[in-house]
N, C-alpha and C positions, 0 to 999 in steps of 0.2 A: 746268722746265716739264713738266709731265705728258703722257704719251703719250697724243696723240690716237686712240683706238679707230676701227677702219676699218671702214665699214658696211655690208659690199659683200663678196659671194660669190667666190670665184678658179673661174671656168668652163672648163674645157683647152676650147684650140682647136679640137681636133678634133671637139669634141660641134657648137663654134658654127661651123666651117666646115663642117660635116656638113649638105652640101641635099637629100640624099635623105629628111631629115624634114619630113615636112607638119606644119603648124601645131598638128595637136593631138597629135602625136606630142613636138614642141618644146616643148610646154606640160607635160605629163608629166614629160617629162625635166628640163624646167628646173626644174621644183619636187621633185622627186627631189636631184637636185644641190643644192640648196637647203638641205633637210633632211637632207644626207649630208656633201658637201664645206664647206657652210656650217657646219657646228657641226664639220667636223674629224674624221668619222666615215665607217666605210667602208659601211654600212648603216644604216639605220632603216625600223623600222615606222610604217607609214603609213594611216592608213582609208581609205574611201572618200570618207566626207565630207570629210576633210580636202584630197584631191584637189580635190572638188567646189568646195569652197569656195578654194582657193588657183588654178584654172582657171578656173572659171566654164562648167565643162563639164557635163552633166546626167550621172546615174550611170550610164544605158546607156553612153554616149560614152566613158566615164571608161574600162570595162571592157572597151569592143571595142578603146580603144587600148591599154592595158596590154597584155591576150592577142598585140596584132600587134608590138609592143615585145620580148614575150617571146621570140616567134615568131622573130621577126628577131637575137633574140641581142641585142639595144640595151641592154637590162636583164637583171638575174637577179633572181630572186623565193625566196624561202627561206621557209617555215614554223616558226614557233617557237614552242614547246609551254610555256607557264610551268611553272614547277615543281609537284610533288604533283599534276600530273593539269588545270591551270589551263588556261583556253581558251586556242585557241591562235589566230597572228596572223601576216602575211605582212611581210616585211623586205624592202624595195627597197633592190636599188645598181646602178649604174651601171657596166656592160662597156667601161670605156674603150676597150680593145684591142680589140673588136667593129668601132669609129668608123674604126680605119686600117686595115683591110679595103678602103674604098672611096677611099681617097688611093694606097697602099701599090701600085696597078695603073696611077699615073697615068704611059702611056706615052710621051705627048707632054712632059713635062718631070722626069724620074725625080728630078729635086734641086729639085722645089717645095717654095714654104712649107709645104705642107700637110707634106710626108714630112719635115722637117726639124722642124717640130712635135711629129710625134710620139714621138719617144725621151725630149721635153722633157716632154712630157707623161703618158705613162707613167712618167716619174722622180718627177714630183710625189704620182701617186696610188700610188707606192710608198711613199711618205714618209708621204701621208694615212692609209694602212693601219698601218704603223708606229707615228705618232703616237696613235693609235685605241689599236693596243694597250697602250702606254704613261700614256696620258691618261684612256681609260675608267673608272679608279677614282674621279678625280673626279668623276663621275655620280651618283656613291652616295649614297642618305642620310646617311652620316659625317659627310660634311663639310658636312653642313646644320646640324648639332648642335654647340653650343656651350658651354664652360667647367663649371658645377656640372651641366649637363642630359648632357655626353654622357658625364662621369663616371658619372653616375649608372646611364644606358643599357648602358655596358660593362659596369658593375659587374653590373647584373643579367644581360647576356647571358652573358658568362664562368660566374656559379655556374650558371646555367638547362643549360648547354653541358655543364659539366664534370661533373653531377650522379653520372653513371655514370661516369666513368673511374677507372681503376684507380687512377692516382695523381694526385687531384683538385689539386689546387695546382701542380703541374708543368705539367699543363694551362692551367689555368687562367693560368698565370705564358706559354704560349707563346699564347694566344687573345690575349693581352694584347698582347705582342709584333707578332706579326702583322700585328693591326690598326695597332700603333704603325710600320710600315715600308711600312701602307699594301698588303697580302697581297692580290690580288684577288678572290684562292676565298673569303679569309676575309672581307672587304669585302660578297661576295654574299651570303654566309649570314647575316651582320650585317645585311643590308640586308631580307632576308625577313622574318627572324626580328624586326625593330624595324616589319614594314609591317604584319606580322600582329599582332602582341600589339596594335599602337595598335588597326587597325579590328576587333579586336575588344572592345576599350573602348568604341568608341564606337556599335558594335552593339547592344552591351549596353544605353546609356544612351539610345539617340535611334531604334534601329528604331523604326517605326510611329507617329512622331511627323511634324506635316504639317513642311514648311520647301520653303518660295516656292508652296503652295496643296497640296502633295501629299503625300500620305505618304510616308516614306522607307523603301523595300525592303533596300537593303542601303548596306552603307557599306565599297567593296573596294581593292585598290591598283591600281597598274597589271602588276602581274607577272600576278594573273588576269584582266587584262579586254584582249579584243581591238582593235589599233589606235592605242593610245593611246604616245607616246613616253614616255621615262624620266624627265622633266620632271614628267609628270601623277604623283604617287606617289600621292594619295587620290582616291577618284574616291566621291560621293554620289549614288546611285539612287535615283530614284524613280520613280511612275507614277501618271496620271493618271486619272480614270474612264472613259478609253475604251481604257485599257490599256497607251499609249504609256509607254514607258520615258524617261526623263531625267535626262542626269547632270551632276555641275559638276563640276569638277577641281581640285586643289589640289595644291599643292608641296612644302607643310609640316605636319606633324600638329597646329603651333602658329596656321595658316594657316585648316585645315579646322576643329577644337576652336573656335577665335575668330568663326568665320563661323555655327558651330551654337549658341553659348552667344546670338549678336546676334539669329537669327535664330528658334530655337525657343526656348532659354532654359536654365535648368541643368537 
């Protein structure tokens, strides 16, 4: 019988026994934990909107709880710069250790559930952080690419790679390698190097063509665009005549490719 997948987030204790958070401070955090502990990661970038939209909170609201979140140490917030200079974008995680602070002084019963909680609970998001580092390769475009296609895409990224080195084939024989064990640096640079070459294919063939009423400005990944998780790998811009920007997101280059050939044409 195949294993039933489990649809459902593992929340520590200590965030949900934690009553010193008001309700939109809880809605924050729970959607944080959400897109952190729920996909098995110790951070993620997160926009605004996506806040907005997963709370139901308006953008001012969104922003005075973050800053009093930060304030209070509940969250940590990190800035990350995409590579070659790419905008850069804010990473939420979750300060477990922050939460037993306010158990950790409970003097009327020193052996509550709450302080027995939390050793259990900090063991877990040591495991989370671990398995992050462990698991994060699977995130990659690699392993979205399949059989003659990602032959094909090493093939060309290894000569593209190796172009300059001293002893081109050796090289080339350890890029190969690498990848094949699954290298994470090398994973990364794979992964730039196959987000760039596509959208600029498809720059090439579709800038300035309308698709869903508008022209399209650019066609980028998510390494340069702010907000966006590692899931979005295409992202299609456009704008409308009042100048509004809009984007769609896509997963796959065979995803995005497939939705431009339906939608503006070859």
């Amino acid at each position: 019988m195949a294993k039933k997948e489990l649809n459902y987030t593992q929340i520590p204790n200590i965030v949900l026994d934690d009553t010193h958070l008001n309700v939109y401070e809880f809605r924050i955090i729970m959607h944080i934990a959400r897109q952190t502990i729920g996909y098995g990661k110790k951070s993620d970038g997160i926009s605004l909107s996506q806040f907005v939209k997963a709370t139901g909170m308006g953008v001012s609201k969104v922003k005075t709880t973050i800053r009093e979140l930060k304030a209070k140490k509940h969250i940590k917030i990190t800035q990350q710069t995409a590579k070659h200079g790419g905008k850069s974008y804010n990473r939420y995680s979750l300060t477990l250790s922050h939460h037993t602070t306010y158990h950790s002084h409970d003097t009327t019963n020193p052996r509550s559930p709450h302080d027995q909680g939390v050793s259990h609970d900090t063991a877990i998001q040591k495991k989370i952080d671990k398995r992050e580092e462990r698991e994060y390769p699977s995130n990659n475009i690699y392993f979205s690419i399949f059989g003659n296609e990602l032959k094909k895409e090493v093939h060309s990224f290894v000569n593209e790679l190796s172009m300059n080195a001293s002893n081109e084939n050796a090289y080339k024989a350890k890029l190969r390698k690498q990848l094949e064990k699954k290298h994470p640096e090398t994973l990364a640079v794979f992964e730039e190097w196959y987000l760039n070459s596509k959208c600029e294919k498809l720059v090439r063939k579709y800038k300035g063509k309308e698709y869903l009423g508008n022209p399209i400005v650019s066609i980028h990944n998510y390494l340069d665009t702010e907000g966006f998780r590692d899931t979005d790998k295409f992202i299609i811009q456009t704008k409308d005549s009042k100048g509004v920007n809009r984007t769609e997101c896509f997963s796959t280059f065979d995803d995005v490719e497939s939705e431009l050939v339906y939608t503006v044409g070859e």
